[in-house]
BANUVO-260179 format. One line per field, with one value per residue: residue in one letter; z, x, y of N, C-alpha, C, O in turn; residue number from 1. Coordinates in pm, whole numbers. Each point is the difference from the previous one (the first is absolute). Layout:
! residues N
aa	(A;...) $
n_zz	(Z;...) $
n_xx	(X;...) $
n_yy	(Y;...) $
ca_zz	(Z;...) $
ca_xx	(X;...) $
ca_yy	(Y;...) $
c_zz	(Z;...) $
c_xx	(X;...) $
c_yy	(Y;...) $
o_zz	(Z;...) $
o_xx	(X;...) $
o_yy	(Y;...) $
i	(NUM;...) $
This chain:
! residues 73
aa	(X;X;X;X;X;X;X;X;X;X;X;X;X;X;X;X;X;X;X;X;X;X;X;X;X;X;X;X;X;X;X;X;X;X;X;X;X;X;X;X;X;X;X;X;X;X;X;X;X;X;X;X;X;X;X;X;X;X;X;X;X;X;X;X;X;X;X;X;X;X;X;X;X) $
n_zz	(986;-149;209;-232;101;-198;98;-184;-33;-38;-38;-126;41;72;200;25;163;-12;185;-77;131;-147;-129;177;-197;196;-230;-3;-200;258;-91;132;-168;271;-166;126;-153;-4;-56;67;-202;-157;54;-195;15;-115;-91;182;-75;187;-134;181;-54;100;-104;127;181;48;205;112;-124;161;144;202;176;171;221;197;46;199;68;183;-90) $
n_xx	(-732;25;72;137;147;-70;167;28;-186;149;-185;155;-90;-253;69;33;-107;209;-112;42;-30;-67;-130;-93;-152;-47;-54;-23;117;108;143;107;113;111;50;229;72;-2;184;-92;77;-101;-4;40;208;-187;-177;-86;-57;21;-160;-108;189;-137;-115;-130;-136;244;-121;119;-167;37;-111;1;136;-5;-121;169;-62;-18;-162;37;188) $
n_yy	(1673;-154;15;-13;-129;50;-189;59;-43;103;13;-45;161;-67;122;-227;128;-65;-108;196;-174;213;-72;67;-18;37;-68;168;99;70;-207;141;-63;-20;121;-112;39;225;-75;235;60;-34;254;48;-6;-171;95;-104;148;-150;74;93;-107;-154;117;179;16;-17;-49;77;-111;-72;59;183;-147;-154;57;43;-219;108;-111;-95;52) $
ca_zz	(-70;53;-36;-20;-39;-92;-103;-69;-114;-77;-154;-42;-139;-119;46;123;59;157;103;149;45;154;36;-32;32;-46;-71;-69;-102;-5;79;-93;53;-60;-54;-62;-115;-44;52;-115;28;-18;159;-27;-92;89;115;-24;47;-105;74;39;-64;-5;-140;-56;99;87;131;-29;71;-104;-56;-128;-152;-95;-62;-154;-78;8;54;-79;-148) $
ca_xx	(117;75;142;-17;115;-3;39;-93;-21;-92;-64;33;137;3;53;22;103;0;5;34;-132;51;-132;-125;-95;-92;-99;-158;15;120;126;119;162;103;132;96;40;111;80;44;61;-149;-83;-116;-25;57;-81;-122;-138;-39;-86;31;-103;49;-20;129;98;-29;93;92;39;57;-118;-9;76;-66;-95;81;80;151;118;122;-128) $
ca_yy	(-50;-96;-45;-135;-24;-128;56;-49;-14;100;-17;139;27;-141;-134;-3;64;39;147;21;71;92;79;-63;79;-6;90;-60;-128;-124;5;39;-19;49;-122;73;-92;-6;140;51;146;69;-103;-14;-192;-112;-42;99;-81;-152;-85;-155;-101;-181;6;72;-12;-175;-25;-39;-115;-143;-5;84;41;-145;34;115;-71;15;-105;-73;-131) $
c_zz	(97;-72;24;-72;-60;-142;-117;-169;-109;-151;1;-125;-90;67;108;57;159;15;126;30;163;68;-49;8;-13;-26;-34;-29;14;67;-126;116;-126;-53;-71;-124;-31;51;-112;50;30;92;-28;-107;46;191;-30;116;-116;15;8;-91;4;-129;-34;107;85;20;-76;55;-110;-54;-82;-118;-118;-99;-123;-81;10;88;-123;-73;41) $
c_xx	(77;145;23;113;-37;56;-149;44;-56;-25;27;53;6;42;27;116;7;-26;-30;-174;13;-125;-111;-68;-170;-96;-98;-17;29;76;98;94;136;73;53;28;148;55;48;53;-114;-29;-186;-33;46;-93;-89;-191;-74;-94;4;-98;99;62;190;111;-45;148;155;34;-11;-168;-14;110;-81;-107;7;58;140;37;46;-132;38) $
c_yy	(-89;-25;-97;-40;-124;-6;-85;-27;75;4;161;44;-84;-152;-17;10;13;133;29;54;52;33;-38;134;-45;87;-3;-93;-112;57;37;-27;123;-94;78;-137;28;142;46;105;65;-43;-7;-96;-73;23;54;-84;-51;-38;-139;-140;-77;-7;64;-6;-117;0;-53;-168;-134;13;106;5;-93;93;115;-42;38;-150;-111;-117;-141) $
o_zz	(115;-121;102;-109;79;-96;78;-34;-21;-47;65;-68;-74;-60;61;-46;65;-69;87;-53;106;106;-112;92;-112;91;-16;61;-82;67;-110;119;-117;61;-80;73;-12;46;-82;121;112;31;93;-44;72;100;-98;66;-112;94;-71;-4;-44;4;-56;-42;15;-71;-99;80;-120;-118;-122;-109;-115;-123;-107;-71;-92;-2;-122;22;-58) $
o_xx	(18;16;-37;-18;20;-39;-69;117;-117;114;-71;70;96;-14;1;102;-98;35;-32;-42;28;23;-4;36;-35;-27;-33;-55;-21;-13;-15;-21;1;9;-49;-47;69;-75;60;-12;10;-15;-76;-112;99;60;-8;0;-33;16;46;-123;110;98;99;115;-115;98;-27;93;-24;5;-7;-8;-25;8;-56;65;73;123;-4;-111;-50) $
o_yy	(41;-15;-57;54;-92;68;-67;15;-34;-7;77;-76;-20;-106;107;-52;37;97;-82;102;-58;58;-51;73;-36;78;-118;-92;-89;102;-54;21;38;-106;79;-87;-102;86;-70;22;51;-119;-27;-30;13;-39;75;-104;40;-78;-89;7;33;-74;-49;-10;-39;19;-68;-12;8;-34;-16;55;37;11;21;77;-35;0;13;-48;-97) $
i	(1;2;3;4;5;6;7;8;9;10;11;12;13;14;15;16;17;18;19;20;21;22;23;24;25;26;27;28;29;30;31;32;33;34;35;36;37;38;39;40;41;42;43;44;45;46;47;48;49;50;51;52;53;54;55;56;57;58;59;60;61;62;63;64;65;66;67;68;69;70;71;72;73) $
Protein backbone atom coordinates (compact mmCIF):
# COMPACT_ATOMS: atom_id res chain seq x y z
CA UNK A 1 0.00 0.00 0.00
CA UNK A 2 1.21 3.42 -0.97
CA UNK A 3 0.18 6.84 0.37
CA UNK A 4 -0.65 9.31 -1.87
CA UNK A 5 -2.42 12.89 -1.48
CA UNK A 6 -4.14 13.59 -5.14
CA UNK A 7 -6.86 15.57 -5.32
CA UNK A 8 -8.58 13.80 -8.84
CA UNK A 9 -11.62 13.48 -10.74
CA UNK A 10 -14.13 10.90 -10.19
CA UNK A 11 -17.37 9.26 -12.33
CA UNK A 12 -19.40 8.42 -9.28
CA UNK A 13 -22.91 8.61 -8.07
CA UNK A 14 -23.87 9.00 -11.99
CA UNK A 15 -21.32 12.02 -12.54
CA UNK A 16 -18.25 13.81 -12.20
CA UNK A 17 -16.92 14.91 -9.16
CA UNK A 18 -13.80 16.10 -7.17
CA UNK A 19 -11.90 13.98 -4.81
CA UNK A 20 -9.59 13.43 -2.54
CA UNK A 21 -7.27 10.20 -3.61
CA UNK A 22 -5.34 8.96 -0.23
CA UNK A 23 -3.85 5.52 -1.10
CA UNK A 24 -2.94 3.29 -3.57
CA UNK A 25 -3.39 -0.58 -3.10
CA UNK A 26 -2.15 -3.07 -5.22
CA UNK A 27 -4.04 -6.61 -5.94
CA UNK A 28 -4.36 -9.20 -8.05
CA UNK A 29 -6.62 -7.74 -10.29
CA UNK A 30 -4.96 -4.17 -10.48
CA UNK A 31 -4.58 -1.11 -8.70
CA UNK A 32 -7.59 0.27 -6.43
CA UNK A 33 -7.17 3.72 -4.93
CA UNK A 34 -8.79 5.44 -1.69
CA UNK A 35 -11.06 8.53 -2.58
CA UNK A 36 -12.98 10.44 -0.20
CA UNK A 37 -15.65 12.48 -2.92
CA UNK A 38 -17.66 14.21 -0.36
CA UNK A 39 -18.03 14.59 3.53
CA UNK A 40 -21.02 13.33 5.14
CA UNK A 41 -22.20 12.87 8.70
CA UNK A 42 -21.90 9.09 7.94
CA UNK A 43 -18.37 8.42 8.24
CA UNK A 44 -18.96 5.52 5.97
CA UNK A 45 -20.54 7.47 2.89
CA UNK A 46 -19.00 9.65 0.54
CA UNK A 47 -15.35 7.39 0.31
CA UNK A 48 -14.53 4.23 -0.19
CA UNK A 49 -11.82 1.94 -2.68
CA UNK A 50 -12.23 2.58 -6.28
CA UNK A 51 -10.66 0.73 -8.82
CA UNK A 52 -8.50 2.34 -10.76
CA UNK A 53 -9.45 2.99 -14.84
CA UNK A 54 -8.47 6.21 -17.03
CA UNK A 55 -12.10 5.81 -17.74
CA UNK A 56 -13.58 6.60 -14.19
CA UNK A 57 -10.79 8.53 -12.21
CA UNK A 58 -8.00 11.21 -13.92
CA UNK A 59 -5.77 13.58 -12.31
CA UNK A 60 -7.34 16.72 -11.49
CA UNK A 61 -5.72 19.12 -14.45
CA UNK A 62 -6.80 21.39 -17.39
CA UNK A 63 -6.64 17.94 -19.45
CA UNK A 64 -8.54 15.52 -17.18
CA UNK A 65 -11.16 18.14 -16.55
CA UNK A 66 -11.45 18.59 -20.78
CA UNK A 67 -11.63 14.85 -21.09
CA UNK A 68 -14.53 14.61 -18.31
CA UNK A 69 -16.10 17.04 -20.17
CA UNK A 70 -16.08 19.24 -16.97
CA UNK A 71 -13.67 22.50 -18.60
CA UNK A 72 -14.97 25.52 -20.11
CA UNK A 73 -16.71 25.15 -23.91
Amino acid sequence: MRDAWQIVILHIEGRWQPGLLTQWRRLPSGWVCLVRWRKDPDPASGWGWVRWDPATIQPLTAAGLEAAGLGEP
